[in-house]
C-alpha positions as a Markdown table, in Angstrom:
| # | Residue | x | y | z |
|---|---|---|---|---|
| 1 | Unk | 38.3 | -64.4 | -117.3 |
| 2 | Unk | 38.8 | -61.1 | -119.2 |
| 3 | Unk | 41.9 | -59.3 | -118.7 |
| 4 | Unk | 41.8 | -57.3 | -115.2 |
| 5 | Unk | 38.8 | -58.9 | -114.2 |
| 6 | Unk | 39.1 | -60.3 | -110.9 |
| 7 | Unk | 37.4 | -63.6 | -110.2 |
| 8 | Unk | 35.2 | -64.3 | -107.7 |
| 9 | Unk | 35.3 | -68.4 | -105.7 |
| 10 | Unk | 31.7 | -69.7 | -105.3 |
| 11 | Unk | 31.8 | -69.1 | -101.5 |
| 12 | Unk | 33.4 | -64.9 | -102.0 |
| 13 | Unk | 30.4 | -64.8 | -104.4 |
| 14 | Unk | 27.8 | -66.1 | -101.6 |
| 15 | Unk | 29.4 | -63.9 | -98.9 |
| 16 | Unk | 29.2 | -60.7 | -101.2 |
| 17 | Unk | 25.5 | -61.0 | -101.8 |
| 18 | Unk | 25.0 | -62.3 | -98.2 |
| 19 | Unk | 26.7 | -58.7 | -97.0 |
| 20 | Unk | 24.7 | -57.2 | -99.7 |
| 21 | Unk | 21.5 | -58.7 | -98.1 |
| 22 | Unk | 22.3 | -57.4 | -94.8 |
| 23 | Unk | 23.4 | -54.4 | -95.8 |
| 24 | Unk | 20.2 | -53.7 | -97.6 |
| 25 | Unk | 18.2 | -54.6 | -94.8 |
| 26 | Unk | 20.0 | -51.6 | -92.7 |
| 27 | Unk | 17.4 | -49.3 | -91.1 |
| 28 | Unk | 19.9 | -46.3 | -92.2 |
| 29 | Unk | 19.7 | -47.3 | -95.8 |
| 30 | Unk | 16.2 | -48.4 | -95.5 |
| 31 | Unk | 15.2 | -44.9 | -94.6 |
| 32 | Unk | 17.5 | -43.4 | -97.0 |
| 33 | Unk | 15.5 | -45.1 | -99.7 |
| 34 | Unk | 12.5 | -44.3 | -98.1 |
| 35 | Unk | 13.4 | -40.8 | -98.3 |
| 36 | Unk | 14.4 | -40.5 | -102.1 |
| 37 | Unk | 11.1 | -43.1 | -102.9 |
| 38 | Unk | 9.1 | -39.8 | -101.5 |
| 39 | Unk | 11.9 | -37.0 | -102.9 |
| 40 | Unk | 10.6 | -37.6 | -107.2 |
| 41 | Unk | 8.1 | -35.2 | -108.4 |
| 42 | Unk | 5.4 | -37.1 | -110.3 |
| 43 | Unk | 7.3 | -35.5 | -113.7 |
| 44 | Unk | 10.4 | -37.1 | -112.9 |
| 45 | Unk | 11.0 | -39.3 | -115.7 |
| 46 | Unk | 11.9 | -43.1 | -114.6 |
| 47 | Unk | 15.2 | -43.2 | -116.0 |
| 48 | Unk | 16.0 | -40.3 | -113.7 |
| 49 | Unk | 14.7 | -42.0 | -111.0 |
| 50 | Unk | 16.4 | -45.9 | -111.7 |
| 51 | Unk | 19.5 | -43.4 | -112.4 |
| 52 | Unk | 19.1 | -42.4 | -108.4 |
| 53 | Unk | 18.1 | -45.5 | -107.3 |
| 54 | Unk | 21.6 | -46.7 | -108.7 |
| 55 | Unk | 23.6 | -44.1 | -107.1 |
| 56 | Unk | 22.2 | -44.2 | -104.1 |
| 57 | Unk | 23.1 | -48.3 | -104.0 |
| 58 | Unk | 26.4 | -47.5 | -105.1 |
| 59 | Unk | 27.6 | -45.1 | -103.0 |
| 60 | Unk | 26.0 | -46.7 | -99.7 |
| 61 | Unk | 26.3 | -50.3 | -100.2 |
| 62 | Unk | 27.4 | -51.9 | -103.3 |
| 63 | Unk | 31.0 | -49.7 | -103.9 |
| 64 | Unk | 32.3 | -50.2 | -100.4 |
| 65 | Unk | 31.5 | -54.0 | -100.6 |
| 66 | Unk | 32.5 | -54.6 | -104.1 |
| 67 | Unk | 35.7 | -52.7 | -104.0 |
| 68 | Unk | 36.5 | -55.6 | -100.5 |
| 69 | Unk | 36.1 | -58.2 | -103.8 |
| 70 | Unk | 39.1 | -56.4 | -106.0 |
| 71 | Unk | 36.1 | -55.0 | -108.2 |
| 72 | Unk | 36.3 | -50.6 | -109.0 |
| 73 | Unk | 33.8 | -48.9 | -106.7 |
| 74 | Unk | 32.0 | -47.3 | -109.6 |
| 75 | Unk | 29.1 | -48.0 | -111.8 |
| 76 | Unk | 31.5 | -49.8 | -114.1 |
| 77 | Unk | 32.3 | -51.9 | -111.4 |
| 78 | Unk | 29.2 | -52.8 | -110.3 |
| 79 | Unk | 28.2 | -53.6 | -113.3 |
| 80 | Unk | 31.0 | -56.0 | -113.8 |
| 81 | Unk | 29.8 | -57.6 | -110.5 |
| 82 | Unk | 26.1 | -58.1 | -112.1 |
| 83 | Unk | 27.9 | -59.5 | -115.3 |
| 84 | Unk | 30.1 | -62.2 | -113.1 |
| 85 | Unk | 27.5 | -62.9 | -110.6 |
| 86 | Unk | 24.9 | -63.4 | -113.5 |
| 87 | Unk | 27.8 | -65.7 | -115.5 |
| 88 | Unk | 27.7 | -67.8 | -112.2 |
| 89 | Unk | 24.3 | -68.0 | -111.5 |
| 90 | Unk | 23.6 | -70.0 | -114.4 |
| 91 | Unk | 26.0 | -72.5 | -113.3 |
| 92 | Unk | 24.8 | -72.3 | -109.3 |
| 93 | Unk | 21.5 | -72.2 | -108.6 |
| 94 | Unk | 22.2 | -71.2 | -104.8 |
| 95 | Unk | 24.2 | -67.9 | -106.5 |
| 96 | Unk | 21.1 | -67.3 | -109.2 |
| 97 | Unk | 19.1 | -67.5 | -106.1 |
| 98 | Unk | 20.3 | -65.3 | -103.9 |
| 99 | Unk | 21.4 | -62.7 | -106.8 |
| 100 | Unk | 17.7 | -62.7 | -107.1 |
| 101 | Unk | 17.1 | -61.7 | -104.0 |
| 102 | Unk | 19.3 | -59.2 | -103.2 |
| 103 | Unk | 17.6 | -57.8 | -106.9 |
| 104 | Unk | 13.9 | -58.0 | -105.2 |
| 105 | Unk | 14.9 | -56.6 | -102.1 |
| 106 | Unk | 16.5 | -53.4 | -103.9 |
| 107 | Unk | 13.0 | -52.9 | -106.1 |
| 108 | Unk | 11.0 | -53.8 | -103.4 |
| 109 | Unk | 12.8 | -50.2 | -101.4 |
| 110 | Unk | 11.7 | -47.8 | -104.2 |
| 111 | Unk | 8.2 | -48.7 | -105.5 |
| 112 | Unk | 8.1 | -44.9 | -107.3 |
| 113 | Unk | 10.8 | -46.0 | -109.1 |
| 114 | Unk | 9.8 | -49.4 | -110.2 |
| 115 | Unk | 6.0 | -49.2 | -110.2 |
| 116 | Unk | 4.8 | -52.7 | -109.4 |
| 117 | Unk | 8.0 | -54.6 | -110.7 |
């Protein structure tokens, strides 16, 4: 593991995406998506918009759950979570799996920002 990284068991990495899940299914943060989906102007470029999208994960649900984990609530953290969590997946399918998911379910909230992804 690079220096200062903390490392994540098999099971902590299920039961962060598993809190992830459920905390992406919350009808406050469903709404809040729903609410910047609508908030673009059609000339808002989509890196604008994926910028948002980011923020608006971070600051609800990813930082408070990553920071639990020993990871920096920040976009450098949750970065770093995507890069362990992606290094893992390809050794567990059930962690690709659900990493999956929790992706899909994020893109699924914000179809101005994603298009038909």
């Amino acid at each position: 593991a690079a220096k200062g990284r903390p490392l994540l068991s098999d099971a902590d990495a299920m039961a962060m995406l598993d809190t992830l899940l459920e905390a992406y299914e919350e009808e406050s943060f469903v709404l809040q998506c729903m609410q910047l989906d609508a908030s673009w102007s059609p000339e808002q470029a989509r890196p604008g918009r994926l910028d948002d999208v980011e923020l608006l994960c971070l600051v609800e649900v990813v930082g408070p759950v990553i920071e639990r984990y020993g990871f920096e609530r920040s976009e450098h953290g949750m970065r770093e979570v995507n890069r362990v969590l992606q290094s893992m997946g390809q050794v567990h399918a059930a962690i690709l799996e659900k990493h999956r998911k929790v992706q899909k379910l994020v893109i699924s909230r914000f179809p101005n920002a994603f298009g038909d992804a």
